[in-house]
C-alpha beads as a LAMMPS data file, in Angstrom:
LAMMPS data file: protein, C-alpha beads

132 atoms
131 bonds

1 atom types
1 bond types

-500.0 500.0 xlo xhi
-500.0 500.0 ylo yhi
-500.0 500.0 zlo zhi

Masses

1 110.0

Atoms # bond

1 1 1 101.863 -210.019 374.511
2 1 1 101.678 -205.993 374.869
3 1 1 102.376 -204.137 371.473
4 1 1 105.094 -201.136 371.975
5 1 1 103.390 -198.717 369.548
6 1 1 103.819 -194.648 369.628
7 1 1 102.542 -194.103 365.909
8 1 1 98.918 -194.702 365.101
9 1 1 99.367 -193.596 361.158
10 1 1 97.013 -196.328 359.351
11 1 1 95.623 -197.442 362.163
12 1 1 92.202 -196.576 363.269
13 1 1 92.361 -197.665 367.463
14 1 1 93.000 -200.794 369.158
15 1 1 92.065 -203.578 371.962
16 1 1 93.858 -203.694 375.119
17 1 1 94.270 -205.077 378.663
18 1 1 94.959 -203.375 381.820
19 1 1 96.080 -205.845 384.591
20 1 1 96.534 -204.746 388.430
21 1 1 99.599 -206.335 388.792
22 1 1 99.482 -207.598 392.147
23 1 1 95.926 -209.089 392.378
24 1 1 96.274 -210.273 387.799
25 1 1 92.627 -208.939 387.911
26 1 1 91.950 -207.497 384.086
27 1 1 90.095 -205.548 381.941
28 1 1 89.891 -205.701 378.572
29 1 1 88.528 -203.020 376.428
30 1 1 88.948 -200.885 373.246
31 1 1 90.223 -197.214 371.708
32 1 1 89.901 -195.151 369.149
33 1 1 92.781 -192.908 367.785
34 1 1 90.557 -190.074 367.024
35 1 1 86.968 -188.702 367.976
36 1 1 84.823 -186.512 366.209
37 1 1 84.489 -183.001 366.382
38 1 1 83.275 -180.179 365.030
39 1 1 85.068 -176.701 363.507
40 1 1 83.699 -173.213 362.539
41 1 1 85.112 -173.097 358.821
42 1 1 83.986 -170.073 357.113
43 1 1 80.998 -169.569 359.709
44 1 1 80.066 -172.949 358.831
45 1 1 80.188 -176.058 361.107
46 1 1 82.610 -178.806 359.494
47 1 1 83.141 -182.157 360.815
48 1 1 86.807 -183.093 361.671
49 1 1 88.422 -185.907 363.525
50 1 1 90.919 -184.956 366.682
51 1 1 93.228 -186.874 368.418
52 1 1 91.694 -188.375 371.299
53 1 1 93.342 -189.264 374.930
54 1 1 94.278 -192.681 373.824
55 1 1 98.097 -192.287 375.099
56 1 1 96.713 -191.513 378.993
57 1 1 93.711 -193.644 378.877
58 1 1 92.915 -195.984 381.636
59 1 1 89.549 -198.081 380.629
60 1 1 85.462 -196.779 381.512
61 1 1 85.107 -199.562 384.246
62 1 1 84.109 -197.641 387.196
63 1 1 85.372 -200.412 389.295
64 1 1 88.624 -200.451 387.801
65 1 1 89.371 -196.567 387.709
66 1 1 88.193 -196.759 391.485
67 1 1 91.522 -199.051 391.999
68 1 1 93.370 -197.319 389.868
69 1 1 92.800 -193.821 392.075
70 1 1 93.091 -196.187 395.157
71 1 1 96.208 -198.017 394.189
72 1 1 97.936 -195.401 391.742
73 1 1 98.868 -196.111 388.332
74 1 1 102.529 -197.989 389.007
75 1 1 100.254 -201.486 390.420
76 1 1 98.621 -201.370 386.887
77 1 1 100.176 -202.522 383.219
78 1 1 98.984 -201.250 379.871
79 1 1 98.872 -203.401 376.668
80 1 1 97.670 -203.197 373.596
81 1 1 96.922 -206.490 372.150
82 1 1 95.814 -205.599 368.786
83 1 1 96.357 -202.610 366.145
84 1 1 92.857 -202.446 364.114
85 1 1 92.130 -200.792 360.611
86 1 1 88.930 -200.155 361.152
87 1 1 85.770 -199.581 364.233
88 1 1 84.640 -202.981 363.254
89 1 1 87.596 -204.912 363.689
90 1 1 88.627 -203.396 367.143
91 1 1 84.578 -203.570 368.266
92 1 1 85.076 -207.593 366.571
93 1 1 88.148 -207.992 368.308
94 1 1 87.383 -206.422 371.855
95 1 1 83.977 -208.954 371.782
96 1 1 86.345 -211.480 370.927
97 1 1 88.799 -211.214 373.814
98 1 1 86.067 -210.878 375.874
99 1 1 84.470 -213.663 375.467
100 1 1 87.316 -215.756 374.607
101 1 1 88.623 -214.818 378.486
102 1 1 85.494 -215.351 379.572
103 1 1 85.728 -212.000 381.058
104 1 1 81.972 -211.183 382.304
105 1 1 81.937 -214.538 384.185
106 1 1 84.946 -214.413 385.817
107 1 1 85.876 -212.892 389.168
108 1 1 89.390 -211.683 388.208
109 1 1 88.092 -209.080 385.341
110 1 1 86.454 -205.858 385.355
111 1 1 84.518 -206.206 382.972
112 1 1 80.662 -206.433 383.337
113 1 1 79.083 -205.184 379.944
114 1 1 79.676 -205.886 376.382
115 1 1 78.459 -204.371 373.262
116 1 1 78.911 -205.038 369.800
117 1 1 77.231 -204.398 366.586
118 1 1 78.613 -206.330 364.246
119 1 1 76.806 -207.261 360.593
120 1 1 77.740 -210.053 358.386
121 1 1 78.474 -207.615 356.091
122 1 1 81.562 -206.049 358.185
123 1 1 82.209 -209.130 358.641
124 1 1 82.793 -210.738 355.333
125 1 1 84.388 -206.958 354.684
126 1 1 86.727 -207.824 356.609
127 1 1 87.867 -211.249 355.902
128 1 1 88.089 -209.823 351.787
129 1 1 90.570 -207.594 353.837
130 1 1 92.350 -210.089 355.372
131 1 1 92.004 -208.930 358.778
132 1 1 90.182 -212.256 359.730

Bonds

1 1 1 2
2 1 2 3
3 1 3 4
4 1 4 5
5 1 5 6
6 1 6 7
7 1 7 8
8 1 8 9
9 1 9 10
10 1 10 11
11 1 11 12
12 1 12 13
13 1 13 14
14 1 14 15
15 1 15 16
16 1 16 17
17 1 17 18
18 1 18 19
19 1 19 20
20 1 20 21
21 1 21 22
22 1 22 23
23 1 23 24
24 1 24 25
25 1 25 26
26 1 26 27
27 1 27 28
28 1 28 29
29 1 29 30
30 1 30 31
31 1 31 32
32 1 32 33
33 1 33 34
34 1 34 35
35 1 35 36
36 1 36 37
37 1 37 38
38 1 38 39
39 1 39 40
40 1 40 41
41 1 41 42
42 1 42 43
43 1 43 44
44 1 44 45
45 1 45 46
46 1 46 47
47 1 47 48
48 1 48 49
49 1 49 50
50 1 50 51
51 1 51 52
52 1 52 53
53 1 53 54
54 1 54 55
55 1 55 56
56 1 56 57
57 1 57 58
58 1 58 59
59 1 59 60
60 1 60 61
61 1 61 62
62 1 62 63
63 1 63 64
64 1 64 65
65 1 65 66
66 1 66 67
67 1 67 68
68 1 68 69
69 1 69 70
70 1 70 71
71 1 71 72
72 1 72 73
73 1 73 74
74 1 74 75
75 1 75 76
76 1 76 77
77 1 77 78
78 1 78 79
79 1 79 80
80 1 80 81
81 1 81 82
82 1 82 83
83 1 83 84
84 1 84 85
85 1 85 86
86 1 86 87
87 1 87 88
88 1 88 89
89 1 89 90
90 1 90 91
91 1 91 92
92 1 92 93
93 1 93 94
94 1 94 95
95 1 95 96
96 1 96 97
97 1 97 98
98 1 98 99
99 1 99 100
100 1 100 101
101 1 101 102
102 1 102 103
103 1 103 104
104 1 104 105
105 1 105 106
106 1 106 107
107 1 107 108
108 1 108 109
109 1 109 110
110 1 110 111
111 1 111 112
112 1 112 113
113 1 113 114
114 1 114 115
115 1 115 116
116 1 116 117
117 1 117 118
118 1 118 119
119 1 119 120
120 1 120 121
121 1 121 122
122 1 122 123
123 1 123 124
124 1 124 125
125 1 125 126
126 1 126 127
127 1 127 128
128 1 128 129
129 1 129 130
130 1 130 131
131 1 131 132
């Protein structure tokens, strides 16, 4: 269900999975477009937003970049499995695949931590967005 996507215009990160192909053991996680960062303007510090490594970036599971430097890059499959507008949605979503998957209890994922802060607020924000 991988998205092809080269252009994050309007888009403000995204959920995905990384699968070692021969084993199907997965991780699912989430990433931002941009980071912050700071620029001398003027002598003065501004805040800006960069472009962060999102194009080369392989997960934060320890265990899974250990395979990945083990078994190179080519045994592992990138996909993004949802665009999101905002940090809430893709920090809603990512909990949500998570758990949907099952993904701390299971043997054949990665993952072993979640975290989420999540208010009813963003929440009903986002369903007057429609992107619930």
């Amino acid at each position: 269900m991988g998205l092809e996507f080269t252009d994050p215009t309007g888009y403000y990160g995204f959920v995905y999975k990384i699968t070692h192909i021969p084993t199907g053991r997965q991780y699912i996680g989430r990433k931002y477009f941009t980071l912050s960062a700071t620029k001398q303007v003027k002598g003065k510090k501004k805040r800006i937003r960069k472009e962060s490594d999102w194009k080369d970036y392989w997960g934060s599971s320890k265990h899974l970049k250990s395979d990945i430097e083990k078994f190179g890059k080519k045994e592992f499959k990138r996909e993004i499995l949802r665009l999101c507008k905002n940090r809430t949605e893709c920090s809603y979503y990512e909990t949500k695949y998570i758990f949907d998957n099952d993904a701390l209890l299971r043997e054949d994922f990665y993952n072993h931590w979640v975290s989420c802060k999540i208010t009813e607020t963003h929440v009903k924000s986002m369903k007057n967005k429609g992107l619930l």
